[in-house]
C-alpha positions, 0 to 999 in steps of 0.5 A: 500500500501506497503511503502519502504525507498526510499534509497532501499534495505540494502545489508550491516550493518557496526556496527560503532563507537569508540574502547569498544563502543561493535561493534565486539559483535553486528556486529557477532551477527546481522551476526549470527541471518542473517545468513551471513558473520561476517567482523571484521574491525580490522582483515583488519589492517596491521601490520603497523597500529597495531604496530602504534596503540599499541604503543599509536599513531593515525592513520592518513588518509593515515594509515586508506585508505588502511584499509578501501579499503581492508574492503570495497572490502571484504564487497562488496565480501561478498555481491556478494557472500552471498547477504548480510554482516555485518562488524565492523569498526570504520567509525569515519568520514564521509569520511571514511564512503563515501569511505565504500560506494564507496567501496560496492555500494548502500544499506550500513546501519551503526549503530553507538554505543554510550556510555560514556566516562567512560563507554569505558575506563572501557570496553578498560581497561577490554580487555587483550591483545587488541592492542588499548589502553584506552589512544586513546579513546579521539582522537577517541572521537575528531574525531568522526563524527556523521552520518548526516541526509542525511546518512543511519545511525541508532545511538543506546545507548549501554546501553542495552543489545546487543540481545536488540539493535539488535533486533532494527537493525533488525526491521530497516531492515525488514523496508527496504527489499524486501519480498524475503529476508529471515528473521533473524534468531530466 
């Protein structure tokens, strides 16, 4: 007999975590071997939030709640369209994650990337004409809250190769789908 997660099926993947941690370049990659919308979360900032982070500042809750919404809602666009999508975003707390969910409905999985402090400055400081400076990892870091055991969370070291911790993603995945999905792409 066939076992499935009881939490069903997963529509969406939010690759999560702080700035360098590398979500843009999973996220398009899971998006490319599913065949299915890529949703960059930076592209959802307003230019408010850019200016404000680029001139070295955190953003506040009341910055990021617009910014979450827009991306919630076109993440649950993409799915009514495509059936399936994936999206980076930050998702540093735990209610920043409950209002993504909201936003799209059941079957969201987020894989959070995890790699060291010094790692991420190194990679910040490796990307020319970013608008998140290396001098905001550290309040990114104090604000991250880890997925907890009652989220549908996949953490991953980002110490191996991407095509490796997509294929772990991918695999997560084929745990949950019904037959009728298609498969990732090779």
């Amino acid at each position: 007999m066939e076992r499935r997660d009881a939490r069903g099926p997963i529509r969406a993947i939010i690759v999560m975590g702080v700035a360098g941690s590398g979500k843009s370049t999973l996220a398009s990659l899971l998006a490319e071997k599913l065949d299915c919308p890529f949703l960059e979360g930076d592209d959802f900032h307003s230019a408010a939030n850019v200016a404000k982070m680029r001139g070295g500042q955190p953003l506040t809750d009341e910055d990021r709640w617009p910014w979450l919404d827009a991306l919630g809602a076109a993440i649950g666009e993409a799915i009514a369209t495509n059936g399936f999508a994936v999206a980076s975003c930050s998702a540093l707390r735990r209610i920043y994650r409950d209002r993504l969910r909201a936003a799209i409905g059941p079957g969201v999985l987020f894989v959070l990337l995890e790699a060291d402090a010094a790692e991420l400055t190194r990679r910040l400081n490796q990307r020319p004409g970013h608008y998140m400076p290396a001098s905001l990892l550290g309040s990114q870091l104090a604000t991250l809250e880890r997925p907890q055991a009652d989220e549908d969370a996949l953490d991953l070291r980002t110490d191996r190769a991407p095509v490796l911790l997509a294929e772990q993603v991918l695999h997560r995945l084929a745990d949950r789908q019904p037959a009728d999905r298609p498969a990732a792409q090779g």
